[in-house]
C-alpha positions in Angstrom: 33.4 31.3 -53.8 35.6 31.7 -50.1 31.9 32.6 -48.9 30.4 29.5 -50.2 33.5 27.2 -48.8 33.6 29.2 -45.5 29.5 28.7 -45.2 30.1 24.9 -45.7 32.9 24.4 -42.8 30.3 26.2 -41.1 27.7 23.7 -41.3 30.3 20.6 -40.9 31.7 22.0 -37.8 27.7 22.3 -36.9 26.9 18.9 -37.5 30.0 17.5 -35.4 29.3 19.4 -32.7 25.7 17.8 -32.7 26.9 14.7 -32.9 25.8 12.8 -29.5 29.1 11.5 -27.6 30.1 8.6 -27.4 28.4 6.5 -25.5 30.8 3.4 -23.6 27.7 0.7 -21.7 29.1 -2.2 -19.5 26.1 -4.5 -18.4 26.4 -5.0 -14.5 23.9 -6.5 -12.0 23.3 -4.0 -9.3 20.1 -5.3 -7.7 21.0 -8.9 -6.6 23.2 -7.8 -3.8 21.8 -7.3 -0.1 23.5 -4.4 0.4 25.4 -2.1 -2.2 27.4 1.1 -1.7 28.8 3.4 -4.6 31.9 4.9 -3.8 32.8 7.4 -6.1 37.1 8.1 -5.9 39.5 9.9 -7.7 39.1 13.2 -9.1 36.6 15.6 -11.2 34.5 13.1 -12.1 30.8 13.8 -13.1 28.4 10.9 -12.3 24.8 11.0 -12.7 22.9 8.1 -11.0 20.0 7.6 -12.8 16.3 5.5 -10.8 15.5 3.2 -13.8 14.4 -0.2 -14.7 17.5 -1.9 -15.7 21.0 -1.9 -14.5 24.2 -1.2 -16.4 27.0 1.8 -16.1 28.2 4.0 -19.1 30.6 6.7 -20.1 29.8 9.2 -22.9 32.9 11.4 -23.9 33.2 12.2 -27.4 37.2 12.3 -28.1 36.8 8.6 -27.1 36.2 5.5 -29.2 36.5 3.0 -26.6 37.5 1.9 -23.1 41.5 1.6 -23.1 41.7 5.0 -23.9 41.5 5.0 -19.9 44.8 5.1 -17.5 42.6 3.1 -15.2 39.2 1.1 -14.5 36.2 3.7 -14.2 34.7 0.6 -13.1 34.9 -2.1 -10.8 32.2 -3.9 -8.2 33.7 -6.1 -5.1 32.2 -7.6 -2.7 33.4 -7.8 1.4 31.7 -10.1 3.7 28.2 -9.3 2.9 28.9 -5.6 1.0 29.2 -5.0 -2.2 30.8 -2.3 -3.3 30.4 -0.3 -7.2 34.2 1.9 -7.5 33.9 4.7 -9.8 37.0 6.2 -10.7 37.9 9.9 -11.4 40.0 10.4 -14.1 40.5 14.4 -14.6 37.4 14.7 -16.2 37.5 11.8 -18.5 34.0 12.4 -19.4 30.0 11.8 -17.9 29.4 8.7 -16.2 26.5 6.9 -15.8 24.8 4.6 -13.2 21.1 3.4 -14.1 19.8 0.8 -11.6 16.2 -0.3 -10.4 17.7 -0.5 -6.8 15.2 0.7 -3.8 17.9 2.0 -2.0 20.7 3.8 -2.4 23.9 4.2 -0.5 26.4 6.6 -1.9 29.8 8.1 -1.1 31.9 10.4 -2.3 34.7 12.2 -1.6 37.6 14.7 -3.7 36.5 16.9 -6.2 33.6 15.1 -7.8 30.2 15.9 -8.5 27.5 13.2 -8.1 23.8 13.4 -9.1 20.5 11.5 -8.4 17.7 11.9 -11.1 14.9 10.0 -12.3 15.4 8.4 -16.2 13.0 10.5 -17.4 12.5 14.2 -16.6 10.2 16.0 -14.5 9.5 12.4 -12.7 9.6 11.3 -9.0 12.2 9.4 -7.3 11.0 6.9 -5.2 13.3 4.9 -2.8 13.1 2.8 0.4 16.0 4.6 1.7 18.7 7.2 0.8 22.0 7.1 2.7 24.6 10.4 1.2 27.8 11.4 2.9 30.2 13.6 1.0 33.7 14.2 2.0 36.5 16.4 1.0 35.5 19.0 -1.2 32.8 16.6 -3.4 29.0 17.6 -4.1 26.2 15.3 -4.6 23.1 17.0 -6.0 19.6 15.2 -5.5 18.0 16.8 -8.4 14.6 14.9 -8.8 12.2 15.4 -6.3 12.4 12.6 -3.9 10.2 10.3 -2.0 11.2 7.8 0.6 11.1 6.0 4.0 14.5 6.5 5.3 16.9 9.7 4.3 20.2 10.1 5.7 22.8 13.2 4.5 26.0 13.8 5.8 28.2 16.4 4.6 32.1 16.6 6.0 35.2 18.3 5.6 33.7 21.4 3.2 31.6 19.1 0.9 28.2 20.2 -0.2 24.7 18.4 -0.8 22.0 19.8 -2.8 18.8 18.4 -3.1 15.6 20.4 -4.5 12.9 18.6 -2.8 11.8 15.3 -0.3 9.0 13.9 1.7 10.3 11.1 4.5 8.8 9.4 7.2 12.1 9.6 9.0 15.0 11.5 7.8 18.5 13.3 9.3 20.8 15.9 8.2 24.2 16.6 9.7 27.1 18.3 9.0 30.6 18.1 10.2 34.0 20.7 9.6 32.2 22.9 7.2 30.3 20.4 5.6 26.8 22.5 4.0 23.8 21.0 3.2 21.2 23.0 1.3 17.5 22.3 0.8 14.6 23.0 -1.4 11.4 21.6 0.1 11.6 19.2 2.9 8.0 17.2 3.9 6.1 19.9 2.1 7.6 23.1 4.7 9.7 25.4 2.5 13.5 25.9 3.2 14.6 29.1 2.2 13.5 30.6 4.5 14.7 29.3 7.7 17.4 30.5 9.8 20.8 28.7 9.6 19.4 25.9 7.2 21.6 27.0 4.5 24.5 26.5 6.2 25.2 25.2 9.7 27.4 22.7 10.9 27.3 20.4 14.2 29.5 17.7 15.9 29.3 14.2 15.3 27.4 11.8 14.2 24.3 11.4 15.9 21.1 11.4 14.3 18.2 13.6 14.1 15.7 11.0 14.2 16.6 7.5 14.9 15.0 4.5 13.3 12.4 3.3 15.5 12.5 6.9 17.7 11.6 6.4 21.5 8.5 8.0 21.1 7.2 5.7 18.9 7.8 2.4 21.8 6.3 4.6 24.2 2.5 4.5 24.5 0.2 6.4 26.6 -3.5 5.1 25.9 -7.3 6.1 27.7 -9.6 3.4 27.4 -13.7 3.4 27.8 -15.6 0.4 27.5 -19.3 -1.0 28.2 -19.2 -3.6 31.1 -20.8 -6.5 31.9 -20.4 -10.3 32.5 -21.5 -13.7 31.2 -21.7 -17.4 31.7 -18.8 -18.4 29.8 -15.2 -16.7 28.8 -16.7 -14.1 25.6 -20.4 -14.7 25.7 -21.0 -11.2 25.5 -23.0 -9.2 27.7 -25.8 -10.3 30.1 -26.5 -14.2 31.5 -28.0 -16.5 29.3 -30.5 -17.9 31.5 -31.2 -17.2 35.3 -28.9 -19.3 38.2 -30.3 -20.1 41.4 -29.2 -20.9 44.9 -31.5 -23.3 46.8 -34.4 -20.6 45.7 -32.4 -17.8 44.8 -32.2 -16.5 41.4 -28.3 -15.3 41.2 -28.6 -11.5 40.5 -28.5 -10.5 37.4 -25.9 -7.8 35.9 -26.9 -4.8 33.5 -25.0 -3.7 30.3 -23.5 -0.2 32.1 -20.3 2.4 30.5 -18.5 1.6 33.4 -15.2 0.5 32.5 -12.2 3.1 32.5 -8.3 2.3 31.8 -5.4 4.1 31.6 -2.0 2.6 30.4 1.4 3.5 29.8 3.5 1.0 27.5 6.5 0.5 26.2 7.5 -1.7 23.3 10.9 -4.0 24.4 10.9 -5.1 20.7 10.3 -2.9 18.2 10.3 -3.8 14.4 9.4 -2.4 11.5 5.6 -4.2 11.4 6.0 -5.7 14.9 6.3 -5.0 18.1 6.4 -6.6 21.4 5.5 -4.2 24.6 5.1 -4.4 28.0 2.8 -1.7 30.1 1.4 -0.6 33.3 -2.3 -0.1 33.8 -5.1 1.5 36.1 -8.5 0.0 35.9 -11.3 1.2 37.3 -14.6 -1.4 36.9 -18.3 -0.8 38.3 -20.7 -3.5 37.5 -24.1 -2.6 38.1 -27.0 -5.2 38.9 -30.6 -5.5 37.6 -32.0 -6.9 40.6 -32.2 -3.6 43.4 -31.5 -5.0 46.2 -28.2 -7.9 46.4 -27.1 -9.4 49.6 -25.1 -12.3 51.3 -26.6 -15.4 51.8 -24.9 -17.4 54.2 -25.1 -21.4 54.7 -23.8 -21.1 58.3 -23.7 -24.8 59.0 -21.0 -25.6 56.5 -18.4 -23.6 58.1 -15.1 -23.6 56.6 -11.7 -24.5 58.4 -11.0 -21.3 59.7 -15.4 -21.3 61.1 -16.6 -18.6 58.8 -19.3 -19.7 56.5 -18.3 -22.3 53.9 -21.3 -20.8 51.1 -21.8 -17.1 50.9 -23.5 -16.1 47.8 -24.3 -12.9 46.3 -28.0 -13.2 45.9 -31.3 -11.0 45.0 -33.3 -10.4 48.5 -35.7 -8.3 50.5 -34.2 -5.2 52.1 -33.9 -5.0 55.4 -36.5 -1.8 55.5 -39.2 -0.2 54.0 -41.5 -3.4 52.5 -41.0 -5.3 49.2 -42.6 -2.4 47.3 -39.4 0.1 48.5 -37.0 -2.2 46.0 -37.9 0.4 43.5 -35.8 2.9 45.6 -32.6 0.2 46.0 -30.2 -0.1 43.4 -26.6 -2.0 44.0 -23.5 -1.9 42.1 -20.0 -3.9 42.8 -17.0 -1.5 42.1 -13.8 -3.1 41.8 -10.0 -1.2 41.1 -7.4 -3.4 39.3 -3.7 -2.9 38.8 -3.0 -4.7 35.8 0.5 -5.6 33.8 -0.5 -5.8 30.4 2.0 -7.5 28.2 1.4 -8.6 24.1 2.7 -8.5 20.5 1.0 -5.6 18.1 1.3 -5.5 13.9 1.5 -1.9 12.4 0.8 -2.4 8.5 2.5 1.5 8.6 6.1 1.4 9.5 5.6 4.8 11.5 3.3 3.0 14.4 1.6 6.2 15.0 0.0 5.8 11.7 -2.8 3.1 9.7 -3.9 -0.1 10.7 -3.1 -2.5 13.5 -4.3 -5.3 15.5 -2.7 -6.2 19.2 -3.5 -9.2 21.4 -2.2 -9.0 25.0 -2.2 -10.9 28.0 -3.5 -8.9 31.2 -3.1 -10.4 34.7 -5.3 -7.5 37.2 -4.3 -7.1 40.7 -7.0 -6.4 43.2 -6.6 -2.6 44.5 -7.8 -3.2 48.5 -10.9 -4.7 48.7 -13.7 -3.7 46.3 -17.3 -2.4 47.6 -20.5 -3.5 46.9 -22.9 -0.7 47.4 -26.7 -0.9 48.1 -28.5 2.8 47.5 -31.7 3.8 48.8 -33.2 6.6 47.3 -36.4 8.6 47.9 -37.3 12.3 47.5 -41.3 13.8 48.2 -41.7 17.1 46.3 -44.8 19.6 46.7 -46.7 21.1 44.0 -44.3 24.0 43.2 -41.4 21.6 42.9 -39.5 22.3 46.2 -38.0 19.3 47.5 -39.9 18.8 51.3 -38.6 15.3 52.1 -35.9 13.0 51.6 -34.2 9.8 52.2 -31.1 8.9 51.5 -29.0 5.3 52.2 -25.6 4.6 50.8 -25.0 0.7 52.2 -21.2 -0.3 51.2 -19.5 -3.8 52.3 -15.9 -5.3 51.1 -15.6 -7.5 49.4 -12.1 -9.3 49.0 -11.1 -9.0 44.7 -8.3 -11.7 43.7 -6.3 -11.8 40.8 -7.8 -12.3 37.2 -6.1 -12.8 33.4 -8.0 -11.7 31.1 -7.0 -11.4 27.2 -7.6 -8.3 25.0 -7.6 -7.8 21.2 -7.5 -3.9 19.8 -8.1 -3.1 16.3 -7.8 0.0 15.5 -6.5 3.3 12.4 -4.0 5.5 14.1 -4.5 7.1 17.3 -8.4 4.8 17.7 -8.7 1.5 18.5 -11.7 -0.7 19.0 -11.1 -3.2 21.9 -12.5 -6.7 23.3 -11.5 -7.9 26.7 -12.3 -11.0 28.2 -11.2 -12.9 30.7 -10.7 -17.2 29.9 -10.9 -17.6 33.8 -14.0 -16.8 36.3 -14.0 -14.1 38.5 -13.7 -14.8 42.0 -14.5 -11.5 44.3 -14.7 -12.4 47.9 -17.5 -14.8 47.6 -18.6 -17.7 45.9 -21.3 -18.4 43.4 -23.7 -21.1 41.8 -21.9 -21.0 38.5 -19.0 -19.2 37.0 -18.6 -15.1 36.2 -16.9 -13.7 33.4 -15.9 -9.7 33.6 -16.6 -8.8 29.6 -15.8 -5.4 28.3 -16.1 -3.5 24.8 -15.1 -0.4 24.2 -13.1 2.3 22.8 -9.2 3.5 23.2 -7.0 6.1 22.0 -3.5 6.6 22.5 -1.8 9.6 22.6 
């Protein structure tokens, strides 16, 4: 019989201690404010902070059948100026408290003897934040326990406090500790923690971040830029002339579609935002526009002198050479080569906050400098060879005359993934380089830059 009575205390004392504790739930909106910070206070309190899709706070402890059992508010969310702030009280370890909340970003301080966790609501899942701002203080613990994935992490660990977490990935993160303050790590962007040298436990001065926001390296750009060259009749035609121009009886030469565009840039973004930015840069450009007709020359109208007596009409024309017969133009080719310092300055949208990364598209606004004067150059070529392909006889002619280069504006839009970018430049104003012509040029260029 006392086995039979002891057997069924047994099972009583079983069932109690299954019971689940109970479980205190105050409803409180912790989405709708801006900014929201949980400060957890007092002492040996246990608070588990819980990624979920509803918001509301709870207390399980099971010696308690409701809240006035409490010497104080566990409670209690205030606002000041634009912060709102959720107090959680200790209360010597007055049971499990609870946050859930479908917040995107956390902000969470603690300090005393408390313990603070983050986990997803259910097990084994992921969470996923905008940001993550910790600092612990005096002797407390927070403990990221789900693996964790957001833009922006901050941890700070002071005054011998501790903060665990077992795993994150971050575009831009920081970790500092101050007066034996520890932080320990799991997995951190995929690279393993344990074994690194001082991770474990280090300490450093101050405040200052590891990685800032926007980092300088992200507003500086250095960018190498090849493009097909060419130029039309109107601002963006596209390459080549839509129909021949003549002066008096001569057909205005004609330019060929040539790779003959090279830029190099340095940038730096003024403004920087998350999507946008605003930059300002320094440029090299070197252009050599090359000319279907062979031979190109002055011709000069020297009756209509200008005020100062030089010719009032020099145009850039096709004509004979001044040697070897009209059958030598095969040997003649002529180029223009012009050297630009330019100031390119323009707004830029990064659909990826980290601007070194995915899509954007950039419009900017480039007024080019003329370096010195730029050359046209008139090249006669001809080589003899014998029947065993020696070279017996050669010519050679390299004719180069300045020609005065002014300023031009031209606009360029880039579209590019990452470090590639596809660009158009064009210029909504004609060319003017040291002479003057039946009908307005257009420098046009296409090509392809990466930035470094």
């Amino acid at each position: 019989m006392k086995r039979i009575v002891l057997t069924l205390l047994m099972l009583a004392a079983l069932g109690a201690a299954a019971q689940e504790p109970t479980k205190l739930i105050q409803r409180l909106d912790l989405s709708s404010q801006k900014y929201l910070m949980i400060h957890v206070g007092g002492e040996y309190a246990s608070v588990a902070i819980y990624q979920d899709t509803e918001d509301y706070v709870a207390v399980r402890n099971p010696l308690w059948n409701d809240s006035s059992l409490t010497s104080q508010p566990l409670f209690e969310l205030t606002q000041n100026d634009f912060l709102h702030t959720l107090w959680v009280g200790g209360n010597a370890r007055a049971g499990a408290i609870e946050i859930h909340t479908k917040r995107n970003d956390l902000d969470i301080y603690s300090r005393l003897y408390n313990h603070v966790g983050v986990y997803a609501a259910k097990a084994h899942d992921t969470v996923r934040l905008r940001s993550i701002r910790v600092q612990t203080d005096d002797y407390s613990m927070v403990e990221i326990g789900s693996p964790l994935v957001a833009e922006d992490v901050q941890l700070i660990a002071e005054k011998h406090s501790t903060i665990y977490y077992h795993s994150y990935a971050a575009e831009r993160y920081s970790e500092n500790t101050k007066e034996s303050g520890i932080i320990y790590g799991g997995m951190r962007n995929g690279e393993s923690l344990a074994k690194r040298h001082g991770l474990f436990n280090y300490n450093t001065d101050g405040y200052k971040l590891l990685e800032y926001r926007y980092r300088p390296a992200q507003r500086l750009h250095l960018s190498l830029t090849a493009a097909l060259l060419s130029a039309g009749s109107k601002p963006l035609s596209g390459f080549g002339w839509t129909e021949n121009r003549y002066v008096e009886d001569y057909p205005y030469p004609e330019m060929k579609t040539t790779l003959g565009c090279y830029q190099l840039t340095v940038s730096y973004d003024i403004v920087c935002r998350k999507h946008f930015a605003f930059g300002l840069g320094l440029e090299y450009s070197y252009n050599r526009f090359k000319y279907q007709d062979p031979y190109v020359d002055f011709y000069y109208n020297r009756y209509e002198p200008d005020e100062f007596g030089r010719p009032d009409n020099n145009y850039l024309v096709p004509m004979e050479p001044p040697y070897g017969g009209g059958d030598s133009l095969q040997y003649w080719s002529s180029q223009l080569t012009a050297k630009y310092i330019a100031i390119p300055f323009g707004v830029t949208y990064y659909a990826n906050q980290n601007h070194r990364k995915g899509f954007h598209v950039g419009l900017e606004l480039v007024p080019s400098f003329g370096i010195s004067d730029g050359k046209l150059r008139r090249r006669y070529s001809q080589w003899e060879e014998i029947e065993d392909g020696n070279i017996t006889n050669g010519f050679v002619v390299n004719d180069y005359y300045p020609v005065t280069l002014y300023t031009m504006i031209d606009l360029r839009l880039s579209i590019g993934w990452g470090a590639w970018s596809f660009m158009v430049q064009g210029s909504p104003d004609s060319a003017n380089w040291g002479f003057r012509t039946p009908s307005s040029v257009y420098p046009f260029r296409m090509g392809v830059k990466v930035s470094l």
